[in-house]
GULUM-145869 format. One record per residue (C-alpha): x, y, z; residue in one letter. Coordinates in Angstrom, 3 decimals. Example, Ala and Ser with C-alpha at 12.3 -4.5 7.8 and 13.67 -1.06 7.14 Angstrom:
{{12.300 -4.500 7.800} "A"}
{{13.670 -1.060 7.140} "S"}
# end
This chain:
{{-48.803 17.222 16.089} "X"}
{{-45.606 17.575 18.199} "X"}
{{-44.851 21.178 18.679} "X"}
{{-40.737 21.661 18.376} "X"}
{{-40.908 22.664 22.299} "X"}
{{-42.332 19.537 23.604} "X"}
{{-40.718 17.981 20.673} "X"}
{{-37.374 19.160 22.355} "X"}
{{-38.320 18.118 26.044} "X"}
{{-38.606 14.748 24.908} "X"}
{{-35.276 14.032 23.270} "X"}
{{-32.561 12.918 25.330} "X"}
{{-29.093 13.438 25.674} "X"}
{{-26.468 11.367 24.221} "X"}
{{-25.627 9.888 26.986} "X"}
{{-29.182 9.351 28.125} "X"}
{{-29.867 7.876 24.973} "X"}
{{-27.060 5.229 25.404} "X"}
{{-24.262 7.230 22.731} "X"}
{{-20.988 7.739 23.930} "X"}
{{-19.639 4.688 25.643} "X"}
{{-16.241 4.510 25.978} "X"}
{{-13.592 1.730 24.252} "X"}
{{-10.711 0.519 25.939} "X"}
{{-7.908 0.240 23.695} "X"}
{{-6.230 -3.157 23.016} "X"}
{{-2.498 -4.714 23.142} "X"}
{{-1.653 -5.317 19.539} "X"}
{{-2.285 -1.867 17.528} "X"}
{{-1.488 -0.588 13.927} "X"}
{{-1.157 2.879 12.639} "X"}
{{-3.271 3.958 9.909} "X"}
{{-2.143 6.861 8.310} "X"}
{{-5.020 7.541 5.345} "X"}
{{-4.514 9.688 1.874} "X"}
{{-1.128 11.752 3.356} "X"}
{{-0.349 12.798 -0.286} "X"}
{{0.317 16.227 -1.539} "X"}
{{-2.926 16.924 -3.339} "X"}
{{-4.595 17.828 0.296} "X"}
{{-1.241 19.799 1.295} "X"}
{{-0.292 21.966 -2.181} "X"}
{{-1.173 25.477 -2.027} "X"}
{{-2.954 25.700 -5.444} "X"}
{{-3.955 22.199 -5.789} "X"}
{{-7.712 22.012 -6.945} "X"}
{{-7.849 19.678 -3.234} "X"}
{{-5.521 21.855 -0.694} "X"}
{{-7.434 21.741 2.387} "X"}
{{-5.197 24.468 4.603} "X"}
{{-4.872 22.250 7.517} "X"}
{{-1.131 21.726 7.470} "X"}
{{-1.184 21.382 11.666} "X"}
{{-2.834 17.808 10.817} "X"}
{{0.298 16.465 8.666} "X"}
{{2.464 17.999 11.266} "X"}
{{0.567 16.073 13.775} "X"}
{{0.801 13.014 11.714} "X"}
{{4.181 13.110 11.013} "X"}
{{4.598 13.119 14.908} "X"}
{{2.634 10.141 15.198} "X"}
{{4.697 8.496 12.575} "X"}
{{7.406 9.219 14.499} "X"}
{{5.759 7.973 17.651} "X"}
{{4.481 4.681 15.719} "X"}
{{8.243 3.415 14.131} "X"}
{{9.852 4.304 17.426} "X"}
{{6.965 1.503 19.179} "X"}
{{7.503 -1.153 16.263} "X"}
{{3.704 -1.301 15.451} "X"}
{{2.438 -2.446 11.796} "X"}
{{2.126 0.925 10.038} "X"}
{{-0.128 1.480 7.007} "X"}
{{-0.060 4.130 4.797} "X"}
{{-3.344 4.405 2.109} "X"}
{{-3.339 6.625 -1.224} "X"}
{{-6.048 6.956 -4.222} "X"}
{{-5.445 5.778 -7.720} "X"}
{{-7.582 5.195 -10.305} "X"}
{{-7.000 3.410 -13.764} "X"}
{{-7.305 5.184 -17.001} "X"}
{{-10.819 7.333 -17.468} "X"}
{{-11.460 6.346 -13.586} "X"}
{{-12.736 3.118 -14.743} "X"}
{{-12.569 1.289 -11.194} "X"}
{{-13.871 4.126 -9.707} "X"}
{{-17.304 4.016 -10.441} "X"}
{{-19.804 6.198 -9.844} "X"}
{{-17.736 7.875 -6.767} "X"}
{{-15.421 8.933 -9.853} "X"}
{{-18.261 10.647 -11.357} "X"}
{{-19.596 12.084 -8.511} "X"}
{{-16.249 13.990 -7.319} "X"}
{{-14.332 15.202 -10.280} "X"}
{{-11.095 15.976 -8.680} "X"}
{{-10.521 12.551 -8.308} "X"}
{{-9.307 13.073 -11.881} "X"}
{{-5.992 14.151 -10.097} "X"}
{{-5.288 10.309 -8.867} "X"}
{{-5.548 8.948 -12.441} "X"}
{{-2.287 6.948 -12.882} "X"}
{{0.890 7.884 -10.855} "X"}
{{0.746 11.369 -10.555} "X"}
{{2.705 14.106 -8.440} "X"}
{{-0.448 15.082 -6.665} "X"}
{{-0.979 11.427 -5.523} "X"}
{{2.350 10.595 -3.859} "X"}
{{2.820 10.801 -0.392} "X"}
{{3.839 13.981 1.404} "X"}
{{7.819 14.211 2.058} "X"}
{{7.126 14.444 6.053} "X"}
{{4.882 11.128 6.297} "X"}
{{6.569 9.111 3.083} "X"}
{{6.244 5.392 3.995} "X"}
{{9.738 3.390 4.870} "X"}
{{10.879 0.370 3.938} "X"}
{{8.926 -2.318 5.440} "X"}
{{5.691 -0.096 6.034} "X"}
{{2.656 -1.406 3.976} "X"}
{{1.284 0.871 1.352} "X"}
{{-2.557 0.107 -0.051} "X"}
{{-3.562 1.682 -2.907} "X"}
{{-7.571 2.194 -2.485} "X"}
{{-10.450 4.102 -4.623} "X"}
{{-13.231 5.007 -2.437} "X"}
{{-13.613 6.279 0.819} "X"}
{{-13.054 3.729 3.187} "X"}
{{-9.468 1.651 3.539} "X"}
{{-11.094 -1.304 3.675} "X"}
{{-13.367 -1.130 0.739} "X"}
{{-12.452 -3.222 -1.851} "X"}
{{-8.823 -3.748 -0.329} "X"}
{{-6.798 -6.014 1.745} "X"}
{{-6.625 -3.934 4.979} "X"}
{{-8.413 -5.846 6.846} "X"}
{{-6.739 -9.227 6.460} "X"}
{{-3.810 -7.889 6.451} "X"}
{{-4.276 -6.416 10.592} "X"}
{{-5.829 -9.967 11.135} "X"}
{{-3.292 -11.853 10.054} "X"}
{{-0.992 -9.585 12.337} "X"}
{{-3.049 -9.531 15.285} "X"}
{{-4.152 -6.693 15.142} "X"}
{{-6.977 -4.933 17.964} "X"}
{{-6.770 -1.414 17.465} "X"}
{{-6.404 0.635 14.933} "X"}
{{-5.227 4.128 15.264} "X"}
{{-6.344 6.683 12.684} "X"}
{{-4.695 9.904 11.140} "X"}
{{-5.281 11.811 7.975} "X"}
{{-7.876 13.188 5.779} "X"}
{{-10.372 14.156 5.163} "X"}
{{-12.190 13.811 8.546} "X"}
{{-16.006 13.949 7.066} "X"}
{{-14.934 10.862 4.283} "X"}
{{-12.145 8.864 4.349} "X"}
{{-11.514 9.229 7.976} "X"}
{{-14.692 9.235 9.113} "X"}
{{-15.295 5.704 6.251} "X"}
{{-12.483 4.132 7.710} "X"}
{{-13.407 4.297 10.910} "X"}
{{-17.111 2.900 10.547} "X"}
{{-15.813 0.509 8.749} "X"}
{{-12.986 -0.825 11.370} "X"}
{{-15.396 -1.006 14.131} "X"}
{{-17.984 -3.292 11.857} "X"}
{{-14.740 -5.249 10.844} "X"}
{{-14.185 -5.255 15.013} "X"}
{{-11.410 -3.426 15.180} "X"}
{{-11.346 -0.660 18.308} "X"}
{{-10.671 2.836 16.063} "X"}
{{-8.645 5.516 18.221} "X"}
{{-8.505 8.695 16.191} "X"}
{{-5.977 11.516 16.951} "X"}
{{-7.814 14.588 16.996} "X"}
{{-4.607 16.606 15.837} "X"}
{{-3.690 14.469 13.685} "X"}
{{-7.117 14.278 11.085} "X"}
{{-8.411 17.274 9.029} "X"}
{{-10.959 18.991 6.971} "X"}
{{-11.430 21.855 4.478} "X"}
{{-14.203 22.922 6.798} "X"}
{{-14.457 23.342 10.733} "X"}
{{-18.240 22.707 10.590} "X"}
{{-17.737 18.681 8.918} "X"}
{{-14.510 18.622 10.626} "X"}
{{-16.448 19.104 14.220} "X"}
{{-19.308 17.376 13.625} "X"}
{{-17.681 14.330 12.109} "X"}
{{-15.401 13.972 14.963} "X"}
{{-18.477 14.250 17.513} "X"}
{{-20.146 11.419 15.660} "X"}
{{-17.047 8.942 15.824} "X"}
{{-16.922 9.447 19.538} "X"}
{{-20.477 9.084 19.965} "X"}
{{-20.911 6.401 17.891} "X"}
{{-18.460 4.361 15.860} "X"}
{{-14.504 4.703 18.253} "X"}
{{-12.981 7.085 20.565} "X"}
{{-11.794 10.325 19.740} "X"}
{{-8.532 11.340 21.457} "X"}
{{-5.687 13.612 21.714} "X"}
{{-2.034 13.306 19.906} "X"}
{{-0.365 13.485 23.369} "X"}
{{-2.950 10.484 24.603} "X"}
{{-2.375 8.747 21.401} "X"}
{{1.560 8.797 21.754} "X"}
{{1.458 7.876 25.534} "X"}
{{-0.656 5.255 24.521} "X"}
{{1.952 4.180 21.830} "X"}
{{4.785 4.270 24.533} "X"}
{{3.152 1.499 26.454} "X"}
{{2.890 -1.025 23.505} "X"}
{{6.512 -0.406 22.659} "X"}
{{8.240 -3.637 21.343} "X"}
# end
């Protein structure tokens, strides 16, 4: 047997291990700004997260986004009545009761409401592009990169991004600009993305990066 010391002097580093190459973003991205709604934002909602610095963040990156012209997406959860087309991710997290039908909990936060002319996709799981039209929507716009803000960092951010890489999209996440209720998930989540799935990156990278693709 393997003792945990010489268990240990064996593994290698990420980087040894061939983790943490780095993407180069592309020419054509879109903004996806994922589950901005006030259910993660209400003080006293049964989902308030306390990480109002991310929607701040977000709402800069909005901003930053409609000044360059990109495509901008914004994603919220509905379910029909008694969660039907939620399956058994319904059952599994009951506050998901909150995004039955149009509720007040489910709109979008005042600072990151979508504009005219941004597209809105209504999902109900994790990932954006589960069971949606996300990603034939960025095809048919030419889209390369996708550029990721929201929450919850450990599931629908974290979904999302897996996701756009298998669909071969290049994911840039804006560190700022995702959240958690937890710094542990939050961390750790993050750590995996840049290791494994897109590149993790600051809001003042993210917006410089925006500046060059303006339109």
């Amino acid at each position: 047997m393997t003792s945990p010391s010489s268990r240990d002097a064996a593994v290698l580093s990420q980087s040894e291990a061939g983790f943490g190459e780095h993407l180069t973003p592309g020419t054509r991205p879109a903004l996806l700004m994922i589950d901005f709604v006030n259910a993660y934002f209400e003080p006293g909602a049964q989902l308030y997260m306390g990480v109002d610095e991310c929607l701040r963040s977000g709402a800069r990156l909005l901003a930053a986004a409609r000044e360059a012209g990109i495509l901008i997406v914004h994603t919220q959860v509905s379910f029909a009545d008694k969660g039907l087309d939620g399956g058994v991710f319904f059952k599994k997290v009951g506050a998901l009761k909150h995004f039955v039908g149009k509720t007040a909990l489910g709109d979008f936060a005042a600072a990151v409401a979508p504009q005219p002319g941004e597209v809105v996709i209504v999902k109900q799981y994790a990932s954006a592009f589960f069971g949606t039209t996300l990603a034939s929507t960025l095809n048919a716009s030419g889209i390369d990169t996708v550029i990721v803000a929201g929450v919850s960092t450990s599931g629908c951010i974290r979904a999302t991004v897996v996701d756009a890489i298998q669909y071969g999209f290049i994911p840039l996440v804006s560190r700022e600009s995702v959240g958690d209720r937890e710094d542990g998930p939050h961390e750790s989540n993050l750590f995996d993305i840049q290791a494994k799935y897109g590149e993790v990156l600051s809001e003042a990278n993210v917006i410089h990066y925006l500046k060059t693709q303006k339109v």
